[in-house]
N, C-alpha and C positions, 0 to 999 in steps of 0.2 A: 193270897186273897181268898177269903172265904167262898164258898158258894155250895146251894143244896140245888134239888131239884123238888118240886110242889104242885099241885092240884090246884090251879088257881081259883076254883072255887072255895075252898078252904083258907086261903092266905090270909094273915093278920100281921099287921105292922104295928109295932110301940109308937106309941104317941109322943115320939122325940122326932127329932130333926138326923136320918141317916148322916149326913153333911156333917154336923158340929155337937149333936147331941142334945140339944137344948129341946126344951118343949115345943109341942108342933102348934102352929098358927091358922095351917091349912092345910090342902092337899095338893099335892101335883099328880096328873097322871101323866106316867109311865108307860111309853109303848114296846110293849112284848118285839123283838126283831125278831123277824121271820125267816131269813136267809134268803139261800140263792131262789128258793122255792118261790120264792115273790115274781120271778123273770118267765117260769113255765105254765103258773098254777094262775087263777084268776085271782083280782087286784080285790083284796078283802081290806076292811078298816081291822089295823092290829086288835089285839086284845089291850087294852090299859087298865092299867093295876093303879087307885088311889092309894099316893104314899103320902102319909104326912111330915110336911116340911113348915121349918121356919119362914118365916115373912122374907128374911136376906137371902136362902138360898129361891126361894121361890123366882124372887125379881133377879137374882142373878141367871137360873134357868131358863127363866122368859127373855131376857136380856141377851143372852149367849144364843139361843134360837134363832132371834130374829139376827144375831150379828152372822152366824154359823148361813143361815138362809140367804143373803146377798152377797157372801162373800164365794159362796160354790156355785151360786146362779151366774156372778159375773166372772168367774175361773173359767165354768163350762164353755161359757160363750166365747168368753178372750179365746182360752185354749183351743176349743175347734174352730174358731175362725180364722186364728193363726194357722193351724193345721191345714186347712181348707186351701188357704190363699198360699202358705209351702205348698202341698201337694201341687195347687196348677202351676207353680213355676219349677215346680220338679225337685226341691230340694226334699226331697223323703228321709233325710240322716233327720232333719228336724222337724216334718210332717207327722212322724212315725209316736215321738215318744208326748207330741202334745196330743196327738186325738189320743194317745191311749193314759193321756192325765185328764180329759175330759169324759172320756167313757167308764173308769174307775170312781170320779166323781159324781158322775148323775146315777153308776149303777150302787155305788156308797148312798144315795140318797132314797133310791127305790129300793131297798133291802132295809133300810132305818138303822143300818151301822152308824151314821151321825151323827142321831139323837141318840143313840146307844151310848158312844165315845162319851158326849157332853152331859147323858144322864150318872157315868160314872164317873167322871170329873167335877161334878160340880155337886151333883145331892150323895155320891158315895156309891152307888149303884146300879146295876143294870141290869134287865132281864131278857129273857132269849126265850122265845117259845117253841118249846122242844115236841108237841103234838099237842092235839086240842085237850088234852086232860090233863098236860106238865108244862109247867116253866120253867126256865133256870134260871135262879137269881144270884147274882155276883156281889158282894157285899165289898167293900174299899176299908172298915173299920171294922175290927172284931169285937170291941163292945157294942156294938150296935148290931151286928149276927149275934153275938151271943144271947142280946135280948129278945133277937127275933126267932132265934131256934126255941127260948125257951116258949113263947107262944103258939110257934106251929109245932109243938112236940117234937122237933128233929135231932134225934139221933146223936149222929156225925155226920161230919159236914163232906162233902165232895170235894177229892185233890183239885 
């Protein structure tokens, strides 16, 4: 899988669809993941990158979002409240591994590895903000890196 690292003031995407290649309809914004840094550091709005996307990945990213969004909200809850209710009867073999499938989930949701997963599953890409002056972007299709190196002037690409 491709991937460079970039100035996100500088970035420029073709006006195709990462996804399928087809010409872009719109934009999605794409939020930069932040890492663990998000749990120590104060709670910032990500950086988002406008990528242009077709009309079908579009509604499918919106689509996948809000499904992705109820479905970890009611895990988290199931899970620790299972957890909760083992712990007070004492059974910890199975207290142990549900709060720590709820606390991997909410802390998956506060670091934006989610929308990360679902922005590279579904438009082809995802970026990772590596300091305030770089991104790293991960690309799912090489035609579609190759037309975006040839825009942002890049080199070679990063293992």
């Amino acid at each position: 899988m491709p991937a460079a690292a970039i100035n996100p003031q500088t970035i420029r995407f073709p006006k195709k669809c990462p996804h399928c290649g087809r010409p872009a309809e719109g934009t999605y914004a794409v939020a930069a993941v932040r890492g663990f840094d998000a749990f120590v550091g104060s709670y910032t709005v990500p950086l988002l990158l406008d990528v242009p996307v077709c009309r079908d990945a579009f509604e499918r990213r919106r689509g996948a979002a809000l499904a992705a969004l109820i479905a970890v909200l009611l895990l988290v809850a199931i899970a620790g409240g299972a957890a909760v209710w083992l712990a007070i009867r004492g059974a910890w073999l199975g207290a142990i591994p549900l709060g720590a499938v709820a606390v991997l989930l909410a802390a998956g949701g506060r670091a934006g590895w989610d929308g990360a997963a679902l922005d590279r599953w579904i438009l082809g890409l995802s970026v990772r903000s590596v300091s305030s002056t770089e991104v790293r972007l991960q690309f799912s299709r090489r035609d579609y890196y190759d037309a975006w190196a040839k825009l942002n002037h890049v080199k070679r690409p990063h293992a």
